[in-house]
Structures are given as structure tokens and as C-alpha cells.
N, CA, C and O of each residue as an XYZ file, in Angstrom:
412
protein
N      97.142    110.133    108.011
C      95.750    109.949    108.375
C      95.639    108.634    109.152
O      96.112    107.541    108.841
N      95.143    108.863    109.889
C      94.594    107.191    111.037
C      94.324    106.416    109.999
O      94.275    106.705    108.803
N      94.123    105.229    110.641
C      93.533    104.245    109.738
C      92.030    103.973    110.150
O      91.701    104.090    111.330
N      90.945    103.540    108.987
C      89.658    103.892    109.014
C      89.690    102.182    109.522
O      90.309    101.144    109.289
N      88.507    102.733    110.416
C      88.084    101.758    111.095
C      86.769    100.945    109.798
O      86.176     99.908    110.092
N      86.626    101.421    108.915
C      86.184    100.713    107.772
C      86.671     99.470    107.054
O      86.151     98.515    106.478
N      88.114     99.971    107.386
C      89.188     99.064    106.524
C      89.382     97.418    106.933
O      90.168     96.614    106.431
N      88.330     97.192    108.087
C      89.038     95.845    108.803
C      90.172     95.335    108.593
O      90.605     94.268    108.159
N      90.751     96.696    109.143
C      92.271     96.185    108.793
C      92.569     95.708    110.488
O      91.501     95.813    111.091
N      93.615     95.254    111.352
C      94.268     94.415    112.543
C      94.412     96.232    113.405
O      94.822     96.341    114.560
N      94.088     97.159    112.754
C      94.700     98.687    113.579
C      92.726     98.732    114.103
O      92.274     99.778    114.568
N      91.901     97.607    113.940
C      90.525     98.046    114.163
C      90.555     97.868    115.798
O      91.399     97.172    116.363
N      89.476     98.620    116.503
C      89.560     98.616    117.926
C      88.952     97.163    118.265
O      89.342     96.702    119.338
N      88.146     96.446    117.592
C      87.284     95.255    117.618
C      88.196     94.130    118.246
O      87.941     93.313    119.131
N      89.498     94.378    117.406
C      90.345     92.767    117.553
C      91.466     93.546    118.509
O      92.558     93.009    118.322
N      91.536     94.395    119.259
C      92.231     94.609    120.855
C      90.850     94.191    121.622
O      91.066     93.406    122.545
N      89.618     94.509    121.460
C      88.781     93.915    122.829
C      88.368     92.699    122.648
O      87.426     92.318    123.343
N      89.178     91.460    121.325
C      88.879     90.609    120.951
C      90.036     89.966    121.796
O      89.773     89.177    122.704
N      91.242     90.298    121.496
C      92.299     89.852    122.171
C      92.714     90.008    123.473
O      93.501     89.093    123.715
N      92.586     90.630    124.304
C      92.162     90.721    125.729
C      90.919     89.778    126.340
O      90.933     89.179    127.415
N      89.871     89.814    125.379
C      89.358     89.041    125.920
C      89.617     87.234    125.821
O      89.204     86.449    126.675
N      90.090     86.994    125.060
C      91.073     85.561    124.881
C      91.783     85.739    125.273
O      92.255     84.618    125.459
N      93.061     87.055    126.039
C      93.673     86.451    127.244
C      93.249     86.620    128.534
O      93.907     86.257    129.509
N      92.142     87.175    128.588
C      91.573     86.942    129.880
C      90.836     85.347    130.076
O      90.585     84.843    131.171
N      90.704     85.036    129.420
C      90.168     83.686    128.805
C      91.214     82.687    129.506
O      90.987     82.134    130.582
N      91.951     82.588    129.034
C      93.278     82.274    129.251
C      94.115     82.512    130.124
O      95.110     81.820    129.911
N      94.245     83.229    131.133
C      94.287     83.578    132.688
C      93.304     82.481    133.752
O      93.716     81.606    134.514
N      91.706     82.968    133.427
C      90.875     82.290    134.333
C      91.135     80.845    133.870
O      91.228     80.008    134.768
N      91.258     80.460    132.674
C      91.468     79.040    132.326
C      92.470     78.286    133.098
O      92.330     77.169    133.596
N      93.382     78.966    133.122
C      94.548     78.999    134.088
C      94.600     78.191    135.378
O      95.051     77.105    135.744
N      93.792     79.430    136.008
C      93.746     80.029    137.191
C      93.017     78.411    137.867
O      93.680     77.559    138.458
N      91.570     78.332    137.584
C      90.717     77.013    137.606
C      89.778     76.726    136.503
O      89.028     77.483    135.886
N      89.997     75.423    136.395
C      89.186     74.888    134.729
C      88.168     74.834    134.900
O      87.623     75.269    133.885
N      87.230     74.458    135.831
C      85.725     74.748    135.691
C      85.449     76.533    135.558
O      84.878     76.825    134.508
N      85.724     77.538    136.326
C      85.579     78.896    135.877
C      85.965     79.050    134.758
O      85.268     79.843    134.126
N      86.939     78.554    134.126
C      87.506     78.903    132.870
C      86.595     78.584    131.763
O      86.213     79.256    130.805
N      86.225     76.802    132.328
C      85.026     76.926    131.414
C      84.179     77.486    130.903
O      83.941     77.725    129.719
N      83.428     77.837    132.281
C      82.256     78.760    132.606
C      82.302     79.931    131.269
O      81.467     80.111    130.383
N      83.685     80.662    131.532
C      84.138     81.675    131.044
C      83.746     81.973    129.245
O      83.025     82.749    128.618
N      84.860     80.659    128.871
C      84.824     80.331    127.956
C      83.645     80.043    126.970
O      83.800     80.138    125.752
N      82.222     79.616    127.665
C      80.852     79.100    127.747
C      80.130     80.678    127.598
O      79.218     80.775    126.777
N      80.455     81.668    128.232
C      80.195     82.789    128.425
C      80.438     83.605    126.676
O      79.672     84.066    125.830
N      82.106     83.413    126.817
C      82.668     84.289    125.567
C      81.691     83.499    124.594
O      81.027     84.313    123.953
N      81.326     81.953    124.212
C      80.970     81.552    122.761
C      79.858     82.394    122.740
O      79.828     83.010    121.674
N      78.772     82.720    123.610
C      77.568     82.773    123.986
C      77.036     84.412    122.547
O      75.889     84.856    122.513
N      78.884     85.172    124.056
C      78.741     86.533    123.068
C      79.030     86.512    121.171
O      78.597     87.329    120.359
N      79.791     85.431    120.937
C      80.558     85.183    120.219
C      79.371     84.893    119.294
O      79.259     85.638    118.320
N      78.712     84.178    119.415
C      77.634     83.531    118.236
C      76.647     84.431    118.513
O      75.667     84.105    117.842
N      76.340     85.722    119.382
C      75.111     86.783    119.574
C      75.776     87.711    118.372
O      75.063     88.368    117.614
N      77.058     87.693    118.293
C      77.598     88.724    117.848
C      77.594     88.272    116.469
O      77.300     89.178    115.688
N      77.904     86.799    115.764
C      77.832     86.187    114.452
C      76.258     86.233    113.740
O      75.855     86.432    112.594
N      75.647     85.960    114.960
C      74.145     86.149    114.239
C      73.623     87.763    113.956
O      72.801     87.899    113.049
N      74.129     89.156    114.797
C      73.361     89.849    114.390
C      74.337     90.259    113.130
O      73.873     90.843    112.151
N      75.550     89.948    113.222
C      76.414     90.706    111.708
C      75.589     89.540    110.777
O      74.449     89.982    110.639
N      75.689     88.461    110.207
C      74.628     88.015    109.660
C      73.310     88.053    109.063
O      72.929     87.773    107.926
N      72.410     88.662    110.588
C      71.665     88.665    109.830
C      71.234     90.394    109.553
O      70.542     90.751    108.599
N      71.606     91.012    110.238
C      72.170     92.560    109.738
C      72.479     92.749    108.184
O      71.889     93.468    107.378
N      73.732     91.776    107.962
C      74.472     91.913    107.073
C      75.462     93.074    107.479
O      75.623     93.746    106.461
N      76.174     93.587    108.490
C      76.599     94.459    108.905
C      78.385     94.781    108.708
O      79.090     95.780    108.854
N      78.663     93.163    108.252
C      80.191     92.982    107.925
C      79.630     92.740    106.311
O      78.700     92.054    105.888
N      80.682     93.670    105.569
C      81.092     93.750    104.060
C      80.257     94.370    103.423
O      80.355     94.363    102.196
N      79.101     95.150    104.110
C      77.866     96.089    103.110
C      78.411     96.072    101.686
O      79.481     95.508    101.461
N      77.778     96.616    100.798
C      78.132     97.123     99.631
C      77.727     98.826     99.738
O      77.938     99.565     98.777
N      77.229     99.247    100.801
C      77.147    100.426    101.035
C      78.164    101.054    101.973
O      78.241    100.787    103.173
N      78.998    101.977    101.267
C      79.733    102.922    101.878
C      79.698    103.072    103.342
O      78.555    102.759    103.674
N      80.611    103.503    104.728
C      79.850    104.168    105.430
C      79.938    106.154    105.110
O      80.570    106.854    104.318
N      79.035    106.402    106.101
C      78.751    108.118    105.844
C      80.786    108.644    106.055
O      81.065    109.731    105.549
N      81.658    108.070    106.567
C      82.684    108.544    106.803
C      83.392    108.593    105.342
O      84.007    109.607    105.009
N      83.298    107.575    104.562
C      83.618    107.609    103.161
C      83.185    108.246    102.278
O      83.943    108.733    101.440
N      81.622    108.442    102.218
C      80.691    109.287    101.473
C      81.420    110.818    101.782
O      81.903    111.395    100.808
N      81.503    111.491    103.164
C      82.245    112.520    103.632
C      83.490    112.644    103.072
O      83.996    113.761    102.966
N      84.131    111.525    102.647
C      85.505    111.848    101.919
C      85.508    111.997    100.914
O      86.194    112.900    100.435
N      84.802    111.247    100.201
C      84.372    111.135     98.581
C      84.141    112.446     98.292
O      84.603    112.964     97.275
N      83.230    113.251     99.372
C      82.531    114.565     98.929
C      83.402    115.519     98.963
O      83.282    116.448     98.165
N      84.607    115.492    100.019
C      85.466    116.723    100.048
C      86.492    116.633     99.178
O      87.014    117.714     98.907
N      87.166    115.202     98.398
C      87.710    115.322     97.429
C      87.242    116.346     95.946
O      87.658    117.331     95.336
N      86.234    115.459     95.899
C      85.061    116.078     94.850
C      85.112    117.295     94.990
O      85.757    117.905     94.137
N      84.586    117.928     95.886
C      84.934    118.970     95.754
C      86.100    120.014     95.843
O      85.938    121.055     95.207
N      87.332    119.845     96.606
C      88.265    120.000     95.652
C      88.728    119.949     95.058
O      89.565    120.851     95.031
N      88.808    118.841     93.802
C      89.012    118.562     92.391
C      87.653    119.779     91.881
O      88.106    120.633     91.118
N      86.839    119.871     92.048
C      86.077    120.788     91.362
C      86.564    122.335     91.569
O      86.614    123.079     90.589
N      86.913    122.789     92.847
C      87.592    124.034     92.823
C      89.058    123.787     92.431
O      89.680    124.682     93.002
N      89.675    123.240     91.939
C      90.532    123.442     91.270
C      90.735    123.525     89.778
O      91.612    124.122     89.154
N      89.584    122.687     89.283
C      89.439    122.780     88.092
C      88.855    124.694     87.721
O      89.388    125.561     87.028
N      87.938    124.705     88.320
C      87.471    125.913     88.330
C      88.427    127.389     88.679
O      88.161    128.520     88.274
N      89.819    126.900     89.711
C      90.653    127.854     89.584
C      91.362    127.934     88.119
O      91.556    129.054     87.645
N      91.717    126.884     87.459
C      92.288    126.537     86.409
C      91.754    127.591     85.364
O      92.293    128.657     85.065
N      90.570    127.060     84.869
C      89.935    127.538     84.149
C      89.642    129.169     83.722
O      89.568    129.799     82.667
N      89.496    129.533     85.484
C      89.206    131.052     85.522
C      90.585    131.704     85.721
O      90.614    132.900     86.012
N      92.185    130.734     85.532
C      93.007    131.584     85.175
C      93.228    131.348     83.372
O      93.758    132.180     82.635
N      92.809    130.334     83.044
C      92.840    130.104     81.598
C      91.876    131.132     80.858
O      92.202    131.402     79.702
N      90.642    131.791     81.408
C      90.078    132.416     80.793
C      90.842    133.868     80.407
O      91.096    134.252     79.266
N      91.170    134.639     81.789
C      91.638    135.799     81.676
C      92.683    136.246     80.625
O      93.648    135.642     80.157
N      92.271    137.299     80.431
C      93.743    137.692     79.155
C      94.787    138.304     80.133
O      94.858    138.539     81.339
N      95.650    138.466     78.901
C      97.191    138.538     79.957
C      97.489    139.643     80.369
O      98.557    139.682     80.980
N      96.743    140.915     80.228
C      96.438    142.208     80.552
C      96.083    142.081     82.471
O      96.734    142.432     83.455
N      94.694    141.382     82.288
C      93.961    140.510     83.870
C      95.023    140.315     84.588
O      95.200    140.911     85.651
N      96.028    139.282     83.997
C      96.551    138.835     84.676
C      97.998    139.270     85.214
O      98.821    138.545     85.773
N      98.097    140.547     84.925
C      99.114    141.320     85.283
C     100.424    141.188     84.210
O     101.464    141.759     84.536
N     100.384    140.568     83.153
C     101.383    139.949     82.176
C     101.764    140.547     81.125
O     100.981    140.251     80.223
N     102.778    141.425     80.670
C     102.533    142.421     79.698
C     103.221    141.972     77.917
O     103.866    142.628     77.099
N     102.619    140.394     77.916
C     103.204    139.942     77.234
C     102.339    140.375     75.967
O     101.112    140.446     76.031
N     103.054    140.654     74.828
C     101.895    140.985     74.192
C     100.777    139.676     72.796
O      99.736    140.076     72.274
């Protein structure tokens, strides 16, 4: 299975357009230091737009699930429930039912 982009785990797409953009950073810095600045002046800009709305969102570490987990939770659940239920409805049958001519 992929890895869930829930997991903030380093496989998240966030920290490749995080890291490209610090080496693009790092190119123009390069290249000439006042643009680089500029640049750099640019990235904090996004950088602290982006700290304030997870903040004040609260959008990093919910205590609420997302719907992709809830969706997993549910299809486990429910196959642990049809299995229990296969279980059962072979535990019920007698051994006649069940083709078994044990007596």
C-alpha cells in the first residue's frame, strides 16, 4: 500500500515542493545575491502565510481522523464483521448442512 499522505512521513508530496523550492533558492542565490534575496524574501513571505493558516486552522496534528482513515477503519470493520458472521454461520450448521457424514 502507498504511503498515506496522513502519515507526515518524508514519502509526503509537501517536502519534494519544499525541497526544490530551497534549491531553487539556492541556484538564484547563486546566480546574483540581491535576486536571491528578493527570492528568499519571497519564499519567508509564503513560508509564514503557510505557518499562520496551519496554526490558526489547526490543520497540522488534528485529533480528527481524515475521511481516508475513517474509509479504512470502515472497510476493516467490516470485514472483521463478515467474517465473524461467516464463522458463526458455519458453526451453526449441523454436520448433515455441511456435507459431513460424521455422526
Amino acid at each position: 500500500m502507498p504511503a498515506s499522505p496522513d502519515d507526515g512521513s518524508f514519502l509526503d508530496p509537501k517536502w519534494f515542493v519544499v525541497g526544490f523550492a530551497v534549491a531553487a533558492f539556492a541556484l538564484i542565490l547563486h546566480y546574483d545575491l540581491r535576486l536571491g534575496l528578493a527570492a528568499g524574501a519571497l519564499l519567508g513571505v509564503f513560508a509564514a502565510v503557510w505557518l499562520y493558516l496551519v496554526v490558526r486552522f489547526g490543520l497540522l496534528g488534528s485529533g480528527q481522523p481524515s475521511e481516508r482513515r475513517v474509509m479504512q477503519e470502515r472497510f476493516r470493520q467490516q470485514v472483521s464483521n463478515r467474517s465473524r458472521a461467516a464463522t458463526r454461520d458455519r458453526a451453526d450448521q449441523s454436520p448433515a448442512e455441511r456435507g459431513t457424514d460424521t455422526p
